[in-house]
C-alpha positions in Angstrom: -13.6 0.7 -10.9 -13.1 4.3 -11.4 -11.8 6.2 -8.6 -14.7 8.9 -6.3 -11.7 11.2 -6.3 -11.4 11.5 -10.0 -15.4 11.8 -10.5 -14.4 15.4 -8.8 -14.3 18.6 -10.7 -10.7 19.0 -11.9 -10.8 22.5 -9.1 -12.0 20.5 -6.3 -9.5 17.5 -6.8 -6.6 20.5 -6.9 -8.4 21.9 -3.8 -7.8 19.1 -1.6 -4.5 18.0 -2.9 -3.1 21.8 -2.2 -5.3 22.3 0.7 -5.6 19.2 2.6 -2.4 17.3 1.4 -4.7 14.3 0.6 -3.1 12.0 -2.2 -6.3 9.6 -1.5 -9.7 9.3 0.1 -10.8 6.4 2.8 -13.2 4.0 2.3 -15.9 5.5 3.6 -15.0 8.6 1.7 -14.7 6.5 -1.6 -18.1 4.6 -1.0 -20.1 7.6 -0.1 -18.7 10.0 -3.2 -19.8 7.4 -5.7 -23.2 7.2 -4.0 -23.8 10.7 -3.1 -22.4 11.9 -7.4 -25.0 9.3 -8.4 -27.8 10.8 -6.5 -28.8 8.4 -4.1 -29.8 9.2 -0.5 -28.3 7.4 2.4 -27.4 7.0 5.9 -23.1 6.9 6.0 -21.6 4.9 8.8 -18.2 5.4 10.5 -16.0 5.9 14.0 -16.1 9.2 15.5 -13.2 10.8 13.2 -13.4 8.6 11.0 -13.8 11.2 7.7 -18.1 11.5 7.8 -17.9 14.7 7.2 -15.6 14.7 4.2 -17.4 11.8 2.9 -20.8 14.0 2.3 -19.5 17.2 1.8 -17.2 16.8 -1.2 -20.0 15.0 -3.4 -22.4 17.4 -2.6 -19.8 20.0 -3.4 -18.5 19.0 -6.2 -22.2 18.7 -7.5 -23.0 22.5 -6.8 -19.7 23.3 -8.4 -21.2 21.7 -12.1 -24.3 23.8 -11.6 -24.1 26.6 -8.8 -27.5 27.1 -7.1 -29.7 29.7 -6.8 -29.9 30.4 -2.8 -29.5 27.5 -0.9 -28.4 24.4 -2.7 -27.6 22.4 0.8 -28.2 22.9 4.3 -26.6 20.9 7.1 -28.5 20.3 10.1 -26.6 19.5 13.4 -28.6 18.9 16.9 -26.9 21.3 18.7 -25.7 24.9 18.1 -22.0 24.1 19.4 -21.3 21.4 17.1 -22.4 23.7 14.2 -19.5 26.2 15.8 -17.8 23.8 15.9 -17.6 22.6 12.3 -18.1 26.3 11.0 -14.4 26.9 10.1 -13.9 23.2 8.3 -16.9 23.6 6.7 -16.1 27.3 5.3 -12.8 26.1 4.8 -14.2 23.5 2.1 -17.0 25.8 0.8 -14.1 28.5 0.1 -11.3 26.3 -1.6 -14.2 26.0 -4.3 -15.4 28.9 -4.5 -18.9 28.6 -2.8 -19.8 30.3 0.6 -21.5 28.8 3.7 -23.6 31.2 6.4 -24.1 30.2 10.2 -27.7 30.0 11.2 -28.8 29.9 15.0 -29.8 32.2 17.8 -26.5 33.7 18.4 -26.2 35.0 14.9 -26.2 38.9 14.5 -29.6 40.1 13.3 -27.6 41.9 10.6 -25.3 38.9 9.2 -28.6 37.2 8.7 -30.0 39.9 6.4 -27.3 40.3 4.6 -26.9 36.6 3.9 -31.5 36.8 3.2 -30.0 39.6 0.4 -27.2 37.2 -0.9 -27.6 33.5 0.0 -25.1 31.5 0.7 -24.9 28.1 -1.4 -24.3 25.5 2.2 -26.6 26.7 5.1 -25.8 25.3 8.4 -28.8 25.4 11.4 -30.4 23.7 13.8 -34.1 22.0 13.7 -34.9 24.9 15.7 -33.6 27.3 13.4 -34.8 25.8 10.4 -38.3 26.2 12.2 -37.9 29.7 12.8 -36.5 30.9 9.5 -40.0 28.9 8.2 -42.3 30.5 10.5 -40.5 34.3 9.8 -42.3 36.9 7.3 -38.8 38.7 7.2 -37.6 35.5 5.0 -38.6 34.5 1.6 -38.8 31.0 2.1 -39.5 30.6 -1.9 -36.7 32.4 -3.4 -33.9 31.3 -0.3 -35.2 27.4 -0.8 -36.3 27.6 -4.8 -33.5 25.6 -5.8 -32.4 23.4 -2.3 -31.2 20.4 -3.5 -29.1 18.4 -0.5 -29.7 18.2 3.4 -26.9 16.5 5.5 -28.5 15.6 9.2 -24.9 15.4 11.2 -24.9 13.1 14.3 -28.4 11.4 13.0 -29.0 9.0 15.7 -29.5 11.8 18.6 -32.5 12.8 16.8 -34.3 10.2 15.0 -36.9 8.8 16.8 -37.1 11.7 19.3 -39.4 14.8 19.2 -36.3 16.9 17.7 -36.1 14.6 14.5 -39.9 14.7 13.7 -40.0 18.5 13.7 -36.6 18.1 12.1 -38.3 15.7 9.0 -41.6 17.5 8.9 -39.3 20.6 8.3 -37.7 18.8 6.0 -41.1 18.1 3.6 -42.2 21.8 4.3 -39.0 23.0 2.8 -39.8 20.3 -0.3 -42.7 21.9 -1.3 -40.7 25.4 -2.0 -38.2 23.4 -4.7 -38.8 21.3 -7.6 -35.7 19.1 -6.8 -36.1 15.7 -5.1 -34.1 16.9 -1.9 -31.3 14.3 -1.1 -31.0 13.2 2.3 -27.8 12.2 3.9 -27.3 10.9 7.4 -24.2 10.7 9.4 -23.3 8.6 12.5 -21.1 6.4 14.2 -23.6 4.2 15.8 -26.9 3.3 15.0 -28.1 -0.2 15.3 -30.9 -0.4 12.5 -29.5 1.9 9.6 -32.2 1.0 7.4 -35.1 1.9 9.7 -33.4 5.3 10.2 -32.8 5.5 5.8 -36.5 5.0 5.1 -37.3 7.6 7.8 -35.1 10.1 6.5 -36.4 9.0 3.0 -40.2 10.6 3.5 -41.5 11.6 0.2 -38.6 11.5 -1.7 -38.4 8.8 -4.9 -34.6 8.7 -5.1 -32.8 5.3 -4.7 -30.8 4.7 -1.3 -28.2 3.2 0.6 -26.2 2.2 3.7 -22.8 3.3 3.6 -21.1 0.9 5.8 -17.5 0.4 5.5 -15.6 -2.3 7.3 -14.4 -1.2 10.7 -10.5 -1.6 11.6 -10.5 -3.2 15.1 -8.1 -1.9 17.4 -7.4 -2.6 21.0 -8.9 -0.3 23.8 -7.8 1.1 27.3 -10.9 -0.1 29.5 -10.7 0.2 33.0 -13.6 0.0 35.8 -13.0 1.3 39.4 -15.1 0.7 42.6 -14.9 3.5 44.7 -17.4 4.0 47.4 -18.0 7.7 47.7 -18.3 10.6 45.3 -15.3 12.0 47.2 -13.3 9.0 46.8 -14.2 8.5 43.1 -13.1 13.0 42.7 -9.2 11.9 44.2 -8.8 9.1 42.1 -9.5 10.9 39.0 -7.8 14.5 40.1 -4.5 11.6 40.3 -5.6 9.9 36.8 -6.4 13.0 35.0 -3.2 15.2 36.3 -1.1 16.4 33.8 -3.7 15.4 30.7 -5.8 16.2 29.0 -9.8 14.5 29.8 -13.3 14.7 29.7 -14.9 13.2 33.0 -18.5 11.9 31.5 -21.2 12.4 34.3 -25.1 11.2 34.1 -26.5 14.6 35.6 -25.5 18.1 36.0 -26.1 17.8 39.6 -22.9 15.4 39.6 -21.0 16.9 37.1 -21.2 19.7 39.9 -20.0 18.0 42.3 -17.6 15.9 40.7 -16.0 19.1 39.6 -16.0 21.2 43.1 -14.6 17.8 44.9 -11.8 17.9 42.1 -10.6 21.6 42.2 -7.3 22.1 44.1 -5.9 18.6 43.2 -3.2 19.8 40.7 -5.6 19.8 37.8 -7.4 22.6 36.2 -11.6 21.5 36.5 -13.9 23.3 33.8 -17.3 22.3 34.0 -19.3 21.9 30.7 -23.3 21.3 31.0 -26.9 23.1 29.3 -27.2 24.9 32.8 -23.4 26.9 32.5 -22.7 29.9 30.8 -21.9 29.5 26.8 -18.8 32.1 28.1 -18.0 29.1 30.5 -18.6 26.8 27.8 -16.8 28.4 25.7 -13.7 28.7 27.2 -13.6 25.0 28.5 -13.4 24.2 24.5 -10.7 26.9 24.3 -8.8 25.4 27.0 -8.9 22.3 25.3 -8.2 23.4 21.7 -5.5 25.7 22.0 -4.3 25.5 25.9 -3.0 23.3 28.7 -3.9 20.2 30.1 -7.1 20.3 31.9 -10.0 18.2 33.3 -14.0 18.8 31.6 -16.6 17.4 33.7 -19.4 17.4 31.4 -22.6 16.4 31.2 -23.5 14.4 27.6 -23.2 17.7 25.6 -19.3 16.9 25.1 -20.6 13.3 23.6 -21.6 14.5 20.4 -18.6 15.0 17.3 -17.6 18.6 18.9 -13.7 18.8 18.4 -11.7 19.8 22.1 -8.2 19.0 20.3 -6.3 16.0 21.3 -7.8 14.6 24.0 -5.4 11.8 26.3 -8.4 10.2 28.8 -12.0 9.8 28.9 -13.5 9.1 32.5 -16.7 7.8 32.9 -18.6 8.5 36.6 -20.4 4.9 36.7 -22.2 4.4 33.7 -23.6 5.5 30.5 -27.5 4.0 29.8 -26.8 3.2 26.0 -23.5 1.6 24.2 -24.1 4.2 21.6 -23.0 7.0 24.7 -20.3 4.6 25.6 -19.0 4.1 21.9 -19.4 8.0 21.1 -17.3 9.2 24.3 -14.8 6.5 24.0 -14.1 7.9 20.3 -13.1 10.7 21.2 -9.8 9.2 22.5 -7.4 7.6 20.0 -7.3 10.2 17.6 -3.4 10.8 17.2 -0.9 7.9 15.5 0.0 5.8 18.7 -2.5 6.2 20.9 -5.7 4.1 22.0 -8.9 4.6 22.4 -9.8 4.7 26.0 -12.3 4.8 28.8 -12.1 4.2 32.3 -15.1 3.9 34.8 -15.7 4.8 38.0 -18.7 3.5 39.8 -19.9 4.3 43.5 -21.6 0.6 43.5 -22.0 -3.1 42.4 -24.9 -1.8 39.7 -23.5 0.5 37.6 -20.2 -1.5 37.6 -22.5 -4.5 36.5 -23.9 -1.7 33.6 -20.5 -0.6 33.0 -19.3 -4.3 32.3 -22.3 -4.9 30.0 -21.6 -1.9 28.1 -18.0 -3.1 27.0 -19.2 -6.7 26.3 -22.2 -5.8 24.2 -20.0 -3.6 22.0 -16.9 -6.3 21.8 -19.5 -8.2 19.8 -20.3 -4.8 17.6 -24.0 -4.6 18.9 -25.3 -1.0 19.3 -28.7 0.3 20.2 -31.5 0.7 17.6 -33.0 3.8 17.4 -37.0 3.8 17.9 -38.9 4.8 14.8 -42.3 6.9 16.3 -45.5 6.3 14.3 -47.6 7.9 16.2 -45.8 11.6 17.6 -48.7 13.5 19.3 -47.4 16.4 20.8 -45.5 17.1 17.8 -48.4 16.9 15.9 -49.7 19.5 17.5 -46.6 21.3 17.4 -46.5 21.8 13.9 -50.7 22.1 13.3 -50.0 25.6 15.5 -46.8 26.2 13.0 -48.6 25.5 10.7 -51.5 28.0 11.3 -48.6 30.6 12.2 -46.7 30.0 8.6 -49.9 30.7 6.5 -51.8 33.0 8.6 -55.0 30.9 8.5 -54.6 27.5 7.1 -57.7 24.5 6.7 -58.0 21.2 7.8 -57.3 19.5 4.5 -54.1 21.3 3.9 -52.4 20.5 7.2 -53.4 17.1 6.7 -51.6 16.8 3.3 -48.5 18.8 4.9 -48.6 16.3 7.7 -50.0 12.9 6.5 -46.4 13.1 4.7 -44.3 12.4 7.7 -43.9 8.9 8.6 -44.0 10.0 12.1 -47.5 10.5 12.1 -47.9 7.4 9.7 -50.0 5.6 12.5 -52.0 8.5 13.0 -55.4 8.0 11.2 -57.4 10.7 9.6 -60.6 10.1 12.3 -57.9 10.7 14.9 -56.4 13.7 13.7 -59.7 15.1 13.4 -60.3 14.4 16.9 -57.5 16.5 17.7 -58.5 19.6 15.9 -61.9 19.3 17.2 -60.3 19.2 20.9 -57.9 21.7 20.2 -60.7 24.5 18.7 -62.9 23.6 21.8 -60.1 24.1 24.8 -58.6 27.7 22.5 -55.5 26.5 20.9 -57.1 26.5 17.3 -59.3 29.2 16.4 -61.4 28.3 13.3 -63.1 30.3 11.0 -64.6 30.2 7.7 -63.3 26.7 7.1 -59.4 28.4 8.3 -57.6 27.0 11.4 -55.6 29.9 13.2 -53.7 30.0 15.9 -56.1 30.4 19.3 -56.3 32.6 22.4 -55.1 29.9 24.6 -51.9 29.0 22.5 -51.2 32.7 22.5 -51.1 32.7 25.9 -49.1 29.8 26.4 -47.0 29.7 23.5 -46.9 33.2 22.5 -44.2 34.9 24.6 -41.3 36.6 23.4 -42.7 36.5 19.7 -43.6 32.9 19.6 -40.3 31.6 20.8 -42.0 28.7 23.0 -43.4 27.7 19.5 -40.0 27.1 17.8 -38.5 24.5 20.0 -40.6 20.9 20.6 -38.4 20.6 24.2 -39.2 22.3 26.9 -37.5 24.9 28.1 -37.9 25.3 32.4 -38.2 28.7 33.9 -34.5 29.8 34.5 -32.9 32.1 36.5 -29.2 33.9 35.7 -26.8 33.6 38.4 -23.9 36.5 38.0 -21.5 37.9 40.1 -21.1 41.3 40.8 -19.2 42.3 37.8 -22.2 40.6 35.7 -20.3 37.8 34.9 -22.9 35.4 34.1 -21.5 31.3 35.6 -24.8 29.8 34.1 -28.5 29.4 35.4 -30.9 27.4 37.9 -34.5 26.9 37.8 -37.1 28.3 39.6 -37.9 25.0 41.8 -34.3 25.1 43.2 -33.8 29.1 43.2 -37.0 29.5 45.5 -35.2 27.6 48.3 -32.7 29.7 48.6 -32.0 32.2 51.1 -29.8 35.8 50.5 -26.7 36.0 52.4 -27.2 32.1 54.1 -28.0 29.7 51.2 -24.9 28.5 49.0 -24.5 26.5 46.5 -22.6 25.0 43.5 -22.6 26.0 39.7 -19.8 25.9 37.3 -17.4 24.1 39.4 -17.3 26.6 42.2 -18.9 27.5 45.1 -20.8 30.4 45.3 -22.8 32.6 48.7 -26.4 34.3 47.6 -26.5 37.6 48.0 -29.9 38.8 45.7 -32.6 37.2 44.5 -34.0 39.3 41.6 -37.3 37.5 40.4 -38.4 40.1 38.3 -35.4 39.8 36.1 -34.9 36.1 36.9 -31.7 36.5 38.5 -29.3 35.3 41.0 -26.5 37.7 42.5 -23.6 35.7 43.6 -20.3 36.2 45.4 -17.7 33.0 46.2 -18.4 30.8 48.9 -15.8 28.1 50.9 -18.3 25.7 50.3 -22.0 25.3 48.7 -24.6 22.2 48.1 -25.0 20.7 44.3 -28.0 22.2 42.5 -31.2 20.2 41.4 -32.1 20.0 38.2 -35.9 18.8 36.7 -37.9 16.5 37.7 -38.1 12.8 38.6 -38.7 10.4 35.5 -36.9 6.8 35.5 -34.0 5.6 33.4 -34.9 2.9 31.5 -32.2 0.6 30.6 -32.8 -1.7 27.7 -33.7 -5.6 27.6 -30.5 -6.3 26.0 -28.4 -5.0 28.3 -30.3 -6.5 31.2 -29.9 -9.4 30.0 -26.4 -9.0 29.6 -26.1 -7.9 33.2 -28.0 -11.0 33.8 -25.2 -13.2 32.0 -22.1 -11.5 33.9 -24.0 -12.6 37.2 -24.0 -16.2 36.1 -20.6 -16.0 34.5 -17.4 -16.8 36.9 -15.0 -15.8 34.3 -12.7 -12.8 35.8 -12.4 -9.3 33.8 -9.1 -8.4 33.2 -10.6 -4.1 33.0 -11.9 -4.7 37.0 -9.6 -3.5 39.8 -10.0 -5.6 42.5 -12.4 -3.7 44.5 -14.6 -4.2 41.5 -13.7 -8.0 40.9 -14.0 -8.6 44.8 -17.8 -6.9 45.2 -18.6 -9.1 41.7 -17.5 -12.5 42.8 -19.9 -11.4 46.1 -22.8 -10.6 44.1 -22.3 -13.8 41.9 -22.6 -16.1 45.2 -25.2 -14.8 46.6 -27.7 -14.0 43.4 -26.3 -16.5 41.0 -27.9 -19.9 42.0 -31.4 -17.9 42.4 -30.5 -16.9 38.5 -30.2 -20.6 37.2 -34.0 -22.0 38.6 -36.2 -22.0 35.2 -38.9 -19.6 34.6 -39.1 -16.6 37.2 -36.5 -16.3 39.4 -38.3 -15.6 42.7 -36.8 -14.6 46.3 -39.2 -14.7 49.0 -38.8 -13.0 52.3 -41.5 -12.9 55.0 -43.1 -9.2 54.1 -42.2 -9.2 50.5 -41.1 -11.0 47.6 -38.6 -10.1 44.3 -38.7 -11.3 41.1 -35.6 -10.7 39.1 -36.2 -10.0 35.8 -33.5 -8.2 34.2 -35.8 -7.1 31.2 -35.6 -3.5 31.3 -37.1 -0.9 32.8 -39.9 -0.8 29.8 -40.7 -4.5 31.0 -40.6 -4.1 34.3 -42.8 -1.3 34.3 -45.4 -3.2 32.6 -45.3 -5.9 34.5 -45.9 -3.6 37.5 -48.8 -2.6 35.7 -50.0 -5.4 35.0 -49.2 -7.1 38.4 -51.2 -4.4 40.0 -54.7 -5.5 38.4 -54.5 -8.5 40.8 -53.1 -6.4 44.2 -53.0 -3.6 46.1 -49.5 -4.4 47.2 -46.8 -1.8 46.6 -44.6 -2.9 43.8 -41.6 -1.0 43.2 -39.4 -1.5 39.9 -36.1 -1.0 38.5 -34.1 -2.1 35.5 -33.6 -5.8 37.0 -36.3 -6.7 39.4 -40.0 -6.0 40.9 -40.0 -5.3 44.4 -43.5 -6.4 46.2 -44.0 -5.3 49.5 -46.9 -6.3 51.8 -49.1 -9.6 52.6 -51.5 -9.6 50.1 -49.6 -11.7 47.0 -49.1 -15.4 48.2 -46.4 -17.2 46.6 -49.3 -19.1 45.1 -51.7 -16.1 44.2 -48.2 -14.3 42.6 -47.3 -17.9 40.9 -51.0 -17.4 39.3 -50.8 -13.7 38.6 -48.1 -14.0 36.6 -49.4 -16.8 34.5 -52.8 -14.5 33.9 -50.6 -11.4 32.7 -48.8 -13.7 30.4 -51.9 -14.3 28.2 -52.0 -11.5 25.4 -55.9 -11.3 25.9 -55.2 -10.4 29.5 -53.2 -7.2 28.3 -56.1 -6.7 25.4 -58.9 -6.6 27.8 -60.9 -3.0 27.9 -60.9 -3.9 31.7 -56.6 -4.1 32.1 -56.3 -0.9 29.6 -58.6 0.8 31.6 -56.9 -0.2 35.1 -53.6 1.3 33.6 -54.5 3.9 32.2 -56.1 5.5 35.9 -52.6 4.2 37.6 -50.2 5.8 35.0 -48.0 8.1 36.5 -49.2 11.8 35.6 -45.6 12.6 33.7 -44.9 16.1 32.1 -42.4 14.8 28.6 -43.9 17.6 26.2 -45.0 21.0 26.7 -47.4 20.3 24.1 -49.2 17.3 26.0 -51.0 19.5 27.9 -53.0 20.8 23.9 -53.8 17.0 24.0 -57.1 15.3 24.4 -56.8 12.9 27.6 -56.5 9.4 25.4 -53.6 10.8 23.7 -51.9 12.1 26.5 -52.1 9.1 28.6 -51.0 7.3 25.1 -47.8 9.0 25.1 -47.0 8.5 29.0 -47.9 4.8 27.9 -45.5 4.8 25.5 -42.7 6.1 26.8 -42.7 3.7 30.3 -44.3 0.3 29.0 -43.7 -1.8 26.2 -46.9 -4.5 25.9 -45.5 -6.4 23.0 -41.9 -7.0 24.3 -43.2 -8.1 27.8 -46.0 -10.3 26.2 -43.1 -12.1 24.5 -40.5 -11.9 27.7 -43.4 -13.6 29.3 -43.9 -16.3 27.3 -40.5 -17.1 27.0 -39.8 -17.3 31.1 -43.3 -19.5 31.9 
């Protein structure tokens, strides 16, 4: 078979020998080049550093060097605005050993670098989703002439946004921007874990007819550094990685910028240099974290999952893990980015305050010894960014009807489950409550979504998250450390309250709410910040159950410490036998009683849910078990509970949808819910805790 390599363009084979010293390509690069050249779409597989980015890039290139483009001819999309920094250089780099040019796109762009490149496109635009939005929604561009003759879209990291409100803005972009072009738009995913590829290939496929495939190159095994510690304090768990991470180079993975915080201020004056790296520091504190890495001396990060995405901080010697990631695809994406240099190995090592996450952290490693990795929902049914693009919709064409957004929209396999009656039911909701304003048989944008949406020029319109009042927090020499919310900043008191951001300590000395900001001078000491608000972690049913098979395991794990092994073979004795009864496993006490599941947190809730129809009792649920408290369930009256909510009918009942539909938790996870009629926003609540059809079947299987 002919070599990918010598399908090139005789300059772009010279350009990578001369510039790149490659003699050959890798697999994945010689899989994906024969694909890409023959115009399929497809979703390319391979380790962190393991040459994605090559792999799309020099087929698409070498296809806009036969026939150079009028403006765009391929944009690539990354999720977040550091990674596109990131890959700026290399990606300029390739553009200019060929002759082509790439331009930057995102909000920290110059306002005059972006109309010069609007005068004289560049052939590769890279953005954002949230970019890409506002260059559509902007009379100063000319969407028709910039994307006449678009031809390629690479979606880097694909799995962090697929299946989340991000990727359906992303993909209903994506079929905006096809109606500007003639071309079939090729679609090109990259990632190093996604459990079902071809459910994320036909979402990325939309409207376009083009043949596709999975590039999926066999993976080269290699042996890992895996480690879990059992400390029992955040204190004790700071010293023991100050003494691991001295005189290295690390990231020091937390679950929450609260605890990177702390983590970080516990570590400082150890002998290692502590950045802190999180959404709520200052991109000048970002910044120079990265540049620390790249080009500096050995250092600790304590980052928050912003440093788990393909950003490159130079050779890295450790990752460090504060107890546990939620998904295998965090583990396997932060462990990859150790191992890079000829020698070394991949590592990760834990360190857990208790028996759970240590019991998480195990489950993690086993599941992806046997090469099992998350899938990645596919939404059917996106509400709130349905209505997210209807008012982008009305803002892109000024006044736009009822028919047309349907045929924009209908498009999107996102709203695939969404039927025509319903969507009508929306816009009729939406015109009454002020967020649509209709007229002459034209939707516009109404007084209401003005109002909530409409500050700052519409900026609350571009992005589907939501973004939380914040407040600065600078020193006196308007050094600005990084920024709090509004919740936390209205506790605080000048000259008393303290608290921590960045790493360091810091004393209060003005609250400015007018211009949102926090004066600061350095403090001996200060309390963690809070961040958001309370919504559950929901752990999957896979790796409950796996937590479920360590329990009844007695093997030893050669990656424990003792502590860890000790507190293990403890849990084992006392929960294991309980574990092996058939059917529920059931713990009764004399004012309560616990059923341990280990089916989720999706599962569980439902089975709360569903519990509740029969109770009044208070039921409290986690990951592994239901916890019901009170008198009022029997063992007998809970024994025939459970067999009632096992029947489908039971959970198809008007009577049970009703029942948890009043009890539902009133949850904030889009800024657009509140544009929704009740049913869908209670639907989207719904969606996001339970899971009907996976505890139906849980429950059948355990009767």
């Amino acid at each position: 078979m002919t070599s990918a390599f010598s399908r090139f363009p005789p300059r772009l084979q010279a350009a990578i020998a001369s510039n790149l010293g490659w003699t050959s390509l890798r697999p994945v690069q010689e899989l994906s080049s024969h694909a890409l050249l023959d115009g399929k779409n497809a979703v390319i597989l391979a380790p962190t550093a393991g040459g994605k980015t090559e792999a799309a890039m020099f087929p698409l290139l070498a296809k806009l060097m036969a026939d150079e483009p009028k403006g765009v001819g391929m944009i690539y999309v990354a999720p977040i605005k550091a990674l596109l920094n990131n890959q700026a250089d290399r990606l300029g780099r390739y553009t200019e050993m060929v002759g082509l040019r790439r331009f930057l796109w995102h909000g920290d762009i110059k306002a005059a670098d972006k109309r010069r490149f609007l005068n004289e496109p560049a052939a590769l635009l890279m953005t954002t989703p949230e970019s890409l939005e506002v260059m559509l929604l902007s009379a100063k561009v000319p969407h028709v002439q910039l994307f006449q003759d678009l031809r390629a879209i690479v979606i880097d990291e694909v799995h962090s946004l697929a299946g989340s409100d991000r990727g359906t803005q992303l993909i209903s972009v994506l079929e905006r921007l096809a109606r500007f072009t003639p071309n079939d738009i090729q679609r090109i995913g990259l990632s190093a874990t996604i459990g079902n590829p071809a459910d994320i290939l036909t979402w990325m496929q939309g409207t376009s007819h083009r043949e596709s495939c999975i590039i999926d190159p066999p993976k080269v095994t290699s042996h890992k550094d895996l480690r879990i510690y059992l400390r029992d304090t955040i204190g004790s768990i700071a010293t023991a990685a100050s003494t691991k991470a001295a005189d290295r180079k690390s990231l020091f993975f937390c679950q929450s910028r609260a605890l990177a915080e702390d983590i970080a201020d516990r570590m400082r004056d150890r002998g290692t240099d502590v950045f802190v790296h999180h959404s709520s520091v200052s991109l000048e504190e970002r910044t120079a974290a990265e540049a620390r890495f790249q080009y500096g001396t050995n250092a600790c990060i304590v980052c928050t999952s912003t440093l788990e995405l393909g950003i490159d901080v130079g050779d890295l010697d450790l990752v460090l893990q504060a107890n546990a990631p939620s998904t295998v695809s965090s583990f396997l994406q932060r462990l990859g980015r150790t191992g890079r240099r000829a020698g070394q190995q991949a590592n990760t090592t834990f360190y857990c305050e208790d028996i759970e996450p240590v019991l998480q952290a195990i489950s993690i490693i086993e599941l992806a010894r046997t090469g099992w990795v998350e899938s990645v929902p596919v939404q059917t049914r996106a509400w709130p960014v349905l209505v997210h693009q209807l008012l982008a919709l009305t803002l892109q064409f000024g006044g736009v009807s009822t028919e047309r957004c349907w045929e924009y929209l209908s498009v999107v396999p996102d709203f695939s489950g969404i039927a025509y009656a319903e969507f009508e039911t929306l816009i009729e909701h939406m015109t009454q409550t002020g967020y649509l304003f209709g007229s002459g048989g034209l939707l516009s944008i109404g007084d209401k979504a003005e109002k909530v949406y409409g500050r700052k020029n519409f900026m609350e319109l571009y992005a589907v998250f939501s973004s939380p009042q914040l407040y600065k927090v600078q020193t006196k020499a308007n050094y600005t450390i990084g920024s709090l919310e509004q919740i936390f900043v209205d506790k605080l008191v000048p000259e008393v309250s303290s608290f921590i951001l960045g790493g360091r300590s810091w004393t209060v000395l003005h609250v400015n709410h007018a211009e949102r900001s926090v004066l600061v001078i350095p403090a001996p000491r200060g309390k963690k910040p809070s961040w958001g608000g309370f919504i559950p972690e929901l752990l999957g049913f896979e790796l409950c159950q796996q937590v479920r098979q360590i329990i009844l395991s007695q093997d030893s794990l050669p990656y424990l410490d003792e502590q860890a092994q000790f507190v293990l073979d403890e849990y084992r004795h006392e929960l294991a036998p309980l574990l092996k009864s058939s059917g529920w496993s059931l713990q009764f006490d004399p004012d309560r009683a616990i059923c341990w599941t280990f089916a989720g947190g999706a599962i569980n809730h439902t089975l709360k849910y569903g519990l509740q129809v029969y109770s009044d009792s208070k039921i409290v649920v986690d990951n592994f078990k239901l916890k019901i408290e009170g008198d009022s369930f029997t063992i007998n009256s809970l024994k025939l509970a459970i067999a009632e909510i096992s029947k489908p009918s039971f959970w198809q009942s008007a009577a049970t949808q009703a029942a948890i539909s009043i009890n539902l938790p009133e949850y904030r996870l889009s800024k657009f819910q509140q544009a929704l009629p009740d049913i869908y926003s209670i639907e989207i609540i719904q969606n996001y805790l339970l899971d009907i059809s996976k505890s139906i079947e849980f429950l059948q299987r355990v009767k």
